[in-house]
N, CA, C and O atoms as a GROMACS GRO file, in nm:
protein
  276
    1UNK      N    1  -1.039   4.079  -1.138
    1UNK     CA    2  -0.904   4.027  -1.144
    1UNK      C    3  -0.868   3.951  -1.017
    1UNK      O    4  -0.807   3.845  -1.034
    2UNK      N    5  -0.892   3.983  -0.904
    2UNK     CA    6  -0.922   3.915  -0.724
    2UNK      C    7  -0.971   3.811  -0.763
    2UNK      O    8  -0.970   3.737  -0.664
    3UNK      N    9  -1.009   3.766  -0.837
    3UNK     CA   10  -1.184   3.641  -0.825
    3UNK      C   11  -1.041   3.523  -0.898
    3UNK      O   12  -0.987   3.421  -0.857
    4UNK      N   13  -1.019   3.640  -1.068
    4UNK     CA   14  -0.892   3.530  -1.090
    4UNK      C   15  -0.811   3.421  -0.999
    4UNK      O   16  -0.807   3.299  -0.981
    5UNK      N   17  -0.743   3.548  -0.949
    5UNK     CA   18  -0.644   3.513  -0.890
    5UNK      C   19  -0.659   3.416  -0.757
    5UNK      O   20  -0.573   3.335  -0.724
    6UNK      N   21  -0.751   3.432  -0.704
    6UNK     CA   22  -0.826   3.374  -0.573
    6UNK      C   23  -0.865   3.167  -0.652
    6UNK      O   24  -0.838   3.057  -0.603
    7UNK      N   25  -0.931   3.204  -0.780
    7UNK     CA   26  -0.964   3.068  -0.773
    7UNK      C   27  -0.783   2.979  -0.844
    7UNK      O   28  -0.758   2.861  -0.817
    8UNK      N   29  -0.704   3.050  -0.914
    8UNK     CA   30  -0.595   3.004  -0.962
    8UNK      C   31  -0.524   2.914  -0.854
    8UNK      O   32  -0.476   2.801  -0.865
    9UNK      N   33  -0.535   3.035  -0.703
    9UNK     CA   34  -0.459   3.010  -0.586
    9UNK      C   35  -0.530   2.870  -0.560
    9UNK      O   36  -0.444   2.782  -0.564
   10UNK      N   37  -0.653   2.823  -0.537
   10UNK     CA   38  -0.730   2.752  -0.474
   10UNK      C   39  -0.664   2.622  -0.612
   10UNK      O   40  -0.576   2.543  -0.579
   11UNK      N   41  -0.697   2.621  -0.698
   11UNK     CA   42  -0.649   2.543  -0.812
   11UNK      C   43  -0.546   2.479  -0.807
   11UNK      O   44  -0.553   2.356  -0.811
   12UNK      N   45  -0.428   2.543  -0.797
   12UNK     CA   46  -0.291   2.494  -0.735
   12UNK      C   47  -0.276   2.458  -0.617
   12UNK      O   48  -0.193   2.371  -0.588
   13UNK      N   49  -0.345   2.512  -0.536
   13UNK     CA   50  -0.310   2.453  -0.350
   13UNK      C   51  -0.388   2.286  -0.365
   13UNK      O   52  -0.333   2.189  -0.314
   14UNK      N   53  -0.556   2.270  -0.461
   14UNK     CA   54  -0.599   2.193  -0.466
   14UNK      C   55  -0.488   2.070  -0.549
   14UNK      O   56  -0.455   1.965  -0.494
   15UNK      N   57  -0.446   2.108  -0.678
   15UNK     CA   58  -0.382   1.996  -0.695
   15UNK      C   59  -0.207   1.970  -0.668
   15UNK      O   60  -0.132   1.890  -0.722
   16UNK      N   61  -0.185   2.055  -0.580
   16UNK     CA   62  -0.050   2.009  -0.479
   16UNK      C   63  -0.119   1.880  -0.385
   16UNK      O   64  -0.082   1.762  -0.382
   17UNK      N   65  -0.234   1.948  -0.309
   17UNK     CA   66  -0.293   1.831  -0.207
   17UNK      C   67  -0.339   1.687  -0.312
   17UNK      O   68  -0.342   1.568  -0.280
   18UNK      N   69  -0.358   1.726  -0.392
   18UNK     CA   70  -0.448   1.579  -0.434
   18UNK      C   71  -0.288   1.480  -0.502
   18UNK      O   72  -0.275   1.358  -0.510
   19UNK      N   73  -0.190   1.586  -0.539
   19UNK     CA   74  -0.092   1.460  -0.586
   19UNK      C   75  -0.032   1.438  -0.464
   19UNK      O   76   0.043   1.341  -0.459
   20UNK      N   77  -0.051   1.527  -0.330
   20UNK     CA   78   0.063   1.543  -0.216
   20UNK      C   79  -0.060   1.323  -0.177
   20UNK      O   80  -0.053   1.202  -0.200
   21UNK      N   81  -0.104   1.377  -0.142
   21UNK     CA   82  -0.226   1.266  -0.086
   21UNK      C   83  -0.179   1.116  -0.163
   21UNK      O   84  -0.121   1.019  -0.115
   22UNK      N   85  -0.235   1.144  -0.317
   22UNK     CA   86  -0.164   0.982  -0.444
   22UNK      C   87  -0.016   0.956  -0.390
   22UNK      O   88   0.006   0.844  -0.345
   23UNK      N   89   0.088   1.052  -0.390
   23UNK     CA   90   0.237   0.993  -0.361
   23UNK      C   91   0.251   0.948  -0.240
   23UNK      O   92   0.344   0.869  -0.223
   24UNK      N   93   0.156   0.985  -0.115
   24UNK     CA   94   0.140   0.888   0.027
   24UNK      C   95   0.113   0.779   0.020
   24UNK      O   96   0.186   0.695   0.072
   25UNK      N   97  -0.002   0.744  -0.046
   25UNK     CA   98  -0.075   0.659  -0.050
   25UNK      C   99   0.006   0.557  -0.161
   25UNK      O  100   0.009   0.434  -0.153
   26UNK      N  101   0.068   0.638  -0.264
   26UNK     CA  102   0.163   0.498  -0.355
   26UNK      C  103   0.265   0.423  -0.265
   26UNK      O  104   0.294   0.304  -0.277
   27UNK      N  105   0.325   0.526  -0.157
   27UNK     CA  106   0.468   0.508  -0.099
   27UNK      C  107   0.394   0.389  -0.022
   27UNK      O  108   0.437   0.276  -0.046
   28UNK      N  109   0.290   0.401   0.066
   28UNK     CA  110   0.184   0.300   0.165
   28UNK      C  111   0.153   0.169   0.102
   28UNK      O  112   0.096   0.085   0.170
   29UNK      N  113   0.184   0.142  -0.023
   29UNK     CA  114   0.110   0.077  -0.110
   29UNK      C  115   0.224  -0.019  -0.134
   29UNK      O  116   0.211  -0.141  -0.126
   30UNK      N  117   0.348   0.050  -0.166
   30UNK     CA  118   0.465   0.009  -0.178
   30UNK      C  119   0.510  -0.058  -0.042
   30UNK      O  120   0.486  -0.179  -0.050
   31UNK      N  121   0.558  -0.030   0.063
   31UNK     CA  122   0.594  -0.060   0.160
   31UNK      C  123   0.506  -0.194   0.163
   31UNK      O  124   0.550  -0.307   0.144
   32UNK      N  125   0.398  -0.166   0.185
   32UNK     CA  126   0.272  -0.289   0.214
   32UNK      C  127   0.334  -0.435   0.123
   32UNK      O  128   0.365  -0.542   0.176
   33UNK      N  129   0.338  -0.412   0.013
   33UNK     CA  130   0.384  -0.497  -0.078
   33UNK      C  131   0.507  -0.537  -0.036
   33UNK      O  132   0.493  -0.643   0.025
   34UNK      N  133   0.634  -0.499  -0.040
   34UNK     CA  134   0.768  -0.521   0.058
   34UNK      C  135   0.732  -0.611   0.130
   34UNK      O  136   0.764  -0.729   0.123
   35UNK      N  137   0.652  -0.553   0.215
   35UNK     CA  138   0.662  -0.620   0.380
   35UNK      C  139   0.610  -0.785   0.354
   35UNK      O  140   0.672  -0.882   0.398
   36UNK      N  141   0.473  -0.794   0.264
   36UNK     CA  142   0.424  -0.870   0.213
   36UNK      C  143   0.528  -0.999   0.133
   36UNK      O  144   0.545  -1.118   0.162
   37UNK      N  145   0.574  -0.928   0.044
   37UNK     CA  146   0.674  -1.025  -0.013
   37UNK      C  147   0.743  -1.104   0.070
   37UNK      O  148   0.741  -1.228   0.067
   38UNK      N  149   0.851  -0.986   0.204
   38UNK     CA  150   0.922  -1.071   0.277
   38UNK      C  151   0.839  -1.182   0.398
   38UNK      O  152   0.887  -1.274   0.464
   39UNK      N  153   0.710  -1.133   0.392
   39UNK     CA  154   0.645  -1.294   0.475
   39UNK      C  155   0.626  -1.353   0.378
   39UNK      O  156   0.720  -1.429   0.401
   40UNK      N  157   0.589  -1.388   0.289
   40UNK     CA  158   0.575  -1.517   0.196
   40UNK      C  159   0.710  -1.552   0.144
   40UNK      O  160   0.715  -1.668   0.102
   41UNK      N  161   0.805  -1.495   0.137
   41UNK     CA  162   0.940  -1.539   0.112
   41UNK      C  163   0.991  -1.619   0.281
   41UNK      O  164   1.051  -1.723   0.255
   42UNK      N  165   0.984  -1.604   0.387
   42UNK     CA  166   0.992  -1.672   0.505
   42UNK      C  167   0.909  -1.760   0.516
   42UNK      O  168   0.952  -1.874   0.535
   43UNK      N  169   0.796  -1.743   0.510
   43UNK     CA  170   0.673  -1.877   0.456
   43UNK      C  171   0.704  -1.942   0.391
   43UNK      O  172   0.644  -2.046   0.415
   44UNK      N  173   0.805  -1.962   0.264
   44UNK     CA  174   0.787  -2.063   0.211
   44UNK      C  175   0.913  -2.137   0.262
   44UNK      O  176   0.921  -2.259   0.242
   45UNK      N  177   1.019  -2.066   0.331
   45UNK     CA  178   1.146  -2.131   0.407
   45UNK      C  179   1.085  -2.164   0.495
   45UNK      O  180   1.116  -2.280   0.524
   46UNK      N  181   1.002  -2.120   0.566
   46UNK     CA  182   0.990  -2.183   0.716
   46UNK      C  183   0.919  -2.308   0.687
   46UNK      O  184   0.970  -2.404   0.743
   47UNK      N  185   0.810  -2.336   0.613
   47UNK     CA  186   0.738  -2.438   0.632
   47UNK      C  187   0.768  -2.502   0.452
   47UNK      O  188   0.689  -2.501   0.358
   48UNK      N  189   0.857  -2.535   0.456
   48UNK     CA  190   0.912  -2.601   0.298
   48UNK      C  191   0.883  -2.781   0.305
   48UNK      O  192   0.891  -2.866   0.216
   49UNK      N  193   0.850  -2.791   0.438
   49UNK     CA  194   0.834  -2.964   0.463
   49UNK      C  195   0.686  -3.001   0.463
   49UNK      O  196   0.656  -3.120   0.454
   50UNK      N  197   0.577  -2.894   0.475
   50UNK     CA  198   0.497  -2.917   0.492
   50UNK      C  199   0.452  -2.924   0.340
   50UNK      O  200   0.516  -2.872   0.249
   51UNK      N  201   0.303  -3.015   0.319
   51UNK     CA  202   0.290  -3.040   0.216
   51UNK      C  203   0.174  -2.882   0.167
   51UNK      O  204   0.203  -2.835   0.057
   52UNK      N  205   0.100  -2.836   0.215
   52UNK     CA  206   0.059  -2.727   0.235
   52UNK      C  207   0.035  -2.599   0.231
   52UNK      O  208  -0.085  -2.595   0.260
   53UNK      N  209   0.079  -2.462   0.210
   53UNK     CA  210   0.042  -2.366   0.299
   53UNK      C  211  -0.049  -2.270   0.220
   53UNK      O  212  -0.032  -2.236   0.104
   54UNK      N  213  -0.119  -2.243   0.279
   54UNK     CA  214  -0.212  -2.145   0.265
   54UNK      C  215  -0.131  -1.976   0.307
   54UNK      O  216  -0.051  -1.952   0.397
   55UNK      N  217  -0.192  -1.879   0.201
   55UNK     CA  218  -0.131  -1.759   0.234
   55UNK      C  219  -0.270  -1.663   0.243
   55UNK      O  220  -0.332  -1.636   0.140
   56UNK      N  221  -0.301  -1.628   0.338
   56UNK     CA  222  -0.469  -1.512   0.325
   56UNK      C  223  -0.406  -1.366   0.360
   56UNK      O  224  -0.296  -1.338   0.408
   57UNK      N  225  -0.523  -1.278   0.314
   57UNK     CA  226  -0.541  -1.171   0.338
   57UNK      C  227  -0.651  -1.159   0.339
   57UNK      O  228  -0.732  -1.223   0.273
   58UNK      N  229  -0.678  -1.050   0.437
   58UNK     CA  230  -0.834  -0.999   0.501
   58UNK      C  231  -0.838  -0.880   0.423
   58UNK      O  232  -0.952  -0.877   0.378
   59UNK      N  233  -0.774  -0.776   0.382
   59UNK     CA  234  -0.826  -0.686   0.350
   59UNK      C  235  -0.680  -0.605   0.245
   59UNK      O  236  -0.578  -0.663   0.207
   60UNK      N  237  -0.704  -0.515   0.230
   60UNK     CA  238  -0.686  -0.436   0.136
   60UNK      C  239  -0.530  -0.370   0.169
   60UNK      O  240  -0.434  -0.366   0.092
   61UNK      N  241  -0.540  -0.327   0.291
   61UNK     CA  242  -0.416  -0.260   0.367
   61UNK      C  243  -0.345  -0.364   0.474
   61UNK      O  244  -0.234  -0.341   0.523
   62UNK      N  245  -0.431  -0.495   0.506
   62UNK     CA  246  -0.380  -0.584   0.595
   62UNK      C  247  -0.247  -0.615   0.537
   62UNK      O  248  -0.208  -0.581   0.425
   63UNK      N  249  -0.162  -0.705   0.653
   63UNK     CA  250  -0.069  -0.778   0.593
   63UNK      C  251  -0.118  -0.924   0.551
   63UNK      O  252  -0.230  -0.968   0.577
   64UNK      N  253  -0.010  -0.999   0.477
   64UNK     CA  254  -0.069  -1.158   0.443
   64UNK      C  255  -0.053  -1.225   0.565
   64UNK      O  256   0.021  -1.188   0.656
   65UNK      N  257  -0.128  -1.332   0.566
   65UNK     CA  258  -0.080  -1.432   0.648
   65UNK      C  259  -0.051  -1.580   0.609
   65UNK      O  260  -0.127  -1.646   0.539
   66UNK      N  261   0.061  -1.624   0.657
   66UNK     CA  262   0.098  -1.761   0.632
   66UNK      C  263   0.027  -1.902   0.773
   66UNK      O  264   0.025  -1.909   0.896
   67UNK      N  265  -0.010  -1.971   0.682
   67UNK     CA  266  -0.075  -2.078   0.780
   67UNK      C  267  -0.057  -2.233   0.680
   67UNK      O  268  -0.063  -2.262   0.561
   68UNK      N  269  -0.039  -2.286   0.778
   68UNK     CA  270   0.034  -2.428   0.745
   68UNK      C  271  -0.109  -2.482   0.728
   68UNK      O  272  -0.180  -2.460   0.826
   69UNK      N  273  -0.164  -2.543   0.632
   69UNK     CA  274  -0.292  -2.644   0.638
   69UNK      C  275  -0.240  -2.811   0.675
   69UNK      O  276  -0.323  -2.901   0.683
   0.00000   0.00000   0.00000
């Protein structure tokens, strides 16, 4: 009945951590995107004369970047 109860405990502590971990990582995901939006929303005010712009990202968690070609 110990062995039960021992792996139940481990079961629940395990999937508290694994959704505690997904809802960090959504909230990170979210923000990222935000932040993202509001540089390409200033990118396209700031440089609206240029005929141009290029928007990159390097990676996955980076932010974008705006560059005038």
């Amino acid at each position: 009945m110990n062995k039960n109860k021992f792996n139940m405990a481990i079961a629940i502590v395990g999937s508290i951590l694994i959704l505690t971990i997904g809802g960090v990582l959504f909230n990170q995901i979210y923000k990222n995107h935000q932040a993202n939006e509001l540089i390409i929303e200033k990118c396209f005010e700031n440089f609206d004369k240029v005929d141009e712009v290029v928007i990159k990202k390097d990676g996955f968690w980076s932010p974008v970047i705006c560059v005038k070609k």
